[in-house]
C-alpha positions in Angstrom: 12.0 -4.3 -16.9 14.9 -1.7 -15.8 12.7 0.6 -13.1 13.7 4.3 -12.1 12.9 5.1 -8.1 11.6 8.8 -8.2 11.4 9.8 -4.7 9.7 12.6 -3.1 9.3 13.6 0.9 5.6 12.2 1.1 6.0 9.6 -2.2 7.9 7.0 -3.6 7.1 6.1 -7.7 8.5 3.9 -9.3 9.1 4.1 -13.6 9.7 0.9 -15.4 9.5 0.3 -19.3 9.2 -2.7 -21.2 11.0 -2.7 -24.8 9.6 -4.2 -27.8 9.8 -7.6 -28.6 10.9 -7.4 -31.7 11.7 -4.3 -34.0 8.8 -2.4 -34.9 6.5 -4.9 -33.3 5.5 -1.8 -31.8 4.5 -3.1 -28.3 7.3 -0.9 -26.1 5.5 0.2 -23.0 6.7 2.4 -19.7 4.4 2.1 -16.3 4.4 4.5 -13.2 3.7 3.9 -9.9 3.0 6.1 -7.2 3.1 4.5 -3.5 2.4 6.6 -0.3 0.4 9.8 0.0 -0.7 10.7 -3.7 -4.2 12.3 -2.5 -2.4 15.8 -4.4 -3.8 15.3 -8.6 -0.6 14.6 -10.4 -0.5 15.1 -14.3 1.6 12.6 -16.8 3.0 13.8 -19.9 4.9 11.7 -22.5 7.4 13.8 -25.4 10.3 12.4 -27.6 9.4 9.4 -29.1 9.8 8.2 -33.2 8.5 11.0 -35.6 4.6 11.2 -35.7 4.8 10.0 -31.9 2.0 12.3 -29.8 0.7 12.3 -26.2 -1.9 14.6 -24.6 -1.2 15.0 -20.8 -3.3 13.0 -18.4 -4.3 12.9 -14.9 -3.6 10.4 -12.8 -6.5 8.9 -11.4 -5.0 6.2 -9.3 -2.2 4.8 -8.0 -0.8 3.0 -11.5 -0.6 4.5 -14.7 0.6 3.1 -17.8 1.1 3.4 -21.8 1.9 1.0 -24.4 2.3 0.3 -28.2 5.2 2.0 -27.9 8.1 2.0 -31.2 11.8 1.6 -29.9 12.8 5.2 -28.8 13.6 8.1 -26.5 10.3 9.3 -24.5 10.7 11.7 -21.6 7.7 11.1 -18.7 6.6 14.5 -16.8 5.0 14.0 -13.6 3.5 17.2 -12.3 1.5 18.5 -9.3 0.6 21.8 -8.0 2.8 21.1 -5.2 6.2 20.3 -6.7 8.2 21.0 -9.7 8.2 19.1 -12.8 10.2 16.1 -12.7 11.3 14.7 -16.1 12.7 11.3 -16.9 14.4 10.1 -20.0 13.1 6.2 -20.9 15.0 4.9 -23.7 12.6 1.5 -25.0 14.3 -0.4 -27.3 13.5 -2.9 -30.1 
């Protein structure tokens, strides 16, 4: 599971992806983690992705935040807060 540090001045997160199996298996995945202060509400966004591939933005509840059932592909994550500017990561999953 490749992982991305994403480091901020009060966080450190952490973006890993699991590809697929097998092709179209359809069971790609990519996880964040946020570790230190993440009291602030972040917001997660997924884009890219095979044709057909859609993902409303989400808060972040919690530390850990994950999605799966993924097709092999290029997704870009968005992590956004009030308090600093969108931060974009390409996650290539493959099959």
């Amino acid at each position: 599971m490749p992982a991305i540090p994403i480091l901020f001045r009060w966080t450190r997160s952490l973006l890993e992806h699991t590809d697929e199996t097998c092709r179209s298996s359809d069971n790609g995945s990519v996880k964040l983690t946020i570790k230190g202060d993440f009291s602030l509400p972040f917001t997660v966004a997924v884009t890219g992705g095979p044709t057909g591939f859609t993902h409303t933005p989400e808060p972040i509840s919690g530390s850990d935040w994950s999605l799966g059932s993924l097709k092999a592909a290029n997704y870009k994550v968005c992590l956004t807060s009030d308090s600093f500017p969108t931060l974009i990561s390409v996650i290539n999953v493959n099959s």
